[in-house]
C-alpha positions in Angstrom: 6.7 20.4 12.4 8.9 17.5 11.1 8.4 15.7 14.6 4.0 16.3 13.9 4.5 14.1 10.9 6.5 11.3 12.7 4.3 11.1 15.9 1.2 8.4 16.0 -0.7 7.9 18.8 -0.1 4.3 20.5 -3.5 2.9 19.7 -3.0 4.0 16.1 0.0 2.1 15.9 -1.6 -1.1 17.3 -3.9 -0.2 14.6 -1.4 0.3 11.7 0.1 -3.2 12.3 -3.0 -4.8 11.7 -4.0 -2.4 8.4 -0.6 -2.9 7.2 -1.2 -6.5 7.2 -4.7 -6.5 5.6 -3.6 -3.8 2.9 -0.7 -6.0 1.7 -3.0 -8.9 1.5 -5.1 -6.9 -0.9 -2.1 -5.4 -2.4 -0.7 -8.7 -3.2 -4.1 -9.7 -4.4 -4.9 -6.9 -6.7 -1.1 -7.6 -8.4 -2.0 -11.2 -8.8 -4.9 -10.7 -10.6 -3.3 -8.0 -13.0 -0.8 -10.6 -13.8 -3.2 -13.2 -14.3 -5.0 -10.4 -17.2 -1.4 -9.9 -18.5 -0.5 -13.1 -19.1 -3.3 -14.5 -20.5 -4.4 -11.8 -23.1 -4.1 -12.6 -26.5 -3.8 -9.5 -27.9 0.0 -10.1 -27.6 2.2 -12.9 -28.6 3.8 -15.4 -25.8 7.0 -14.0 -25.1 5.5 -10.4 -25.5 3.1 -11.3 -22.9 5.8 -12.6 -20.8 8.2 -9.7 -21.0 5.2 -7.8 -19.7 4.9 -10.0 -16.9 8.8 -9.8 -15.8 8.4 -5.9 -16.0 4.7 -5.8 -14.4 6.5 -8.1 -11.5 9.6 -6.1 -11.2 7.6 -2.8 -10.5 5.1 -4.1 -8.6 8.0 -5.9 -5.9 9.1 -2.0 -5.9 6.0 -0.7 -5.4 5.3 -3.4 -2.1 8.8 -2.4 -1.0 7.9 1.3 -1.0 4.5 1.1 0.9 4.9 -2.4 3.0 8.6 -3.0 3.8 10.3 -1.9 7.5 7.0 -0.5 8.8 8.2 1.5 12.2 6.3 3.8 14.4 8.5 6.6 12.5 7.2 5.8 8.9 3.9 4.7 10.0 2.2 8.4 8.8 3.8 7.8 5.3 2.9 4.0 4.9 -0.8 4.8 5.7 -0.6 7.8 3.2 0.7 5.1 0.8 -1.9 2.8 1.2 -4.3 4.8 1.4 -3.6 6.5 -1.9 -3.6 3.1 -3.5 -7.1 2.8 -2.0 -6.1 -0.2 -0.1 -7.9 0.5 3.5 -11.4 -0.2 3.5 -13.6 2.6 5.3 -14.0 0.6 8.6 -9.9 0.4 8.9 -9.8 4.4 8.1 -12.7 5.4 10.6 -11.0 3.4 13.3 -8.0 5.3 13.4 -8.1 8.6 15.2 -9.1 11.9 13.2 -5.1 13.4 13.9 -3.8 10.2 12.2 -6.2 10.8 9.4 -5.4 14.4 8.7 -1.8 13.8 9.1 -2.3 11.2 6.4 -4.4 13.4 4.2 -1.5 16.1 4.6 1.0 13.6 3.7 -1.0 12.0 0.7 -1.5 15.8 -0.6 
């Protein structure tokens, strides 16, 4: 069974490589503009504000290391179960991979 999570059909890879792409170009985006909220609110004081934005930048580099960095074929299933629990492939990206890719995601994601 440990092999059924690995496997991803070669047109689903193709696939992968250009979600991967797109979802860490909305990842990226999504973090920029939460920084931008952090740093500018003034319900905290300046170097509050930029404490938060050290920390905010420190997790989110983890986070983009956990779903984005080395993608292989072999951790392909997990990275799209990543991504797609932080909602970052749009319907048109899901619906084009193949329905075993999307369950095995689904099973992955929980």
């Amino acid at each position: 069974m440990a092999t059924m999570f690995r496997d991803i059909p070669e047109a689903d890879w193709k696939k992968f490589r250009l979600i991967h792409q797109a979802a860490l170009q909305r990842f990226s985006q999504s973090k920029l503009d939460a920084l931008q909220r952090l740093a500018v609110s003034e319900r905290k004081t300046p170097q509050e504000r930029l404490l938060d934005v050290f920390e905010f930048a420190r997790d989110s580099q983890n986070e983009m290391a956990r779903i984005f960095d080395n993608p292989r074929r072999s951790t392909a299933l997990l990275q799209l179960a990543l991504m797609h629990a932080g909602k970052l492939i749009d319907a048109e990206e899901w619906e084009g991979l193949s329905e075993h890719t999307r369950e095995m995601v689904m099973v992955i994601a929980g």
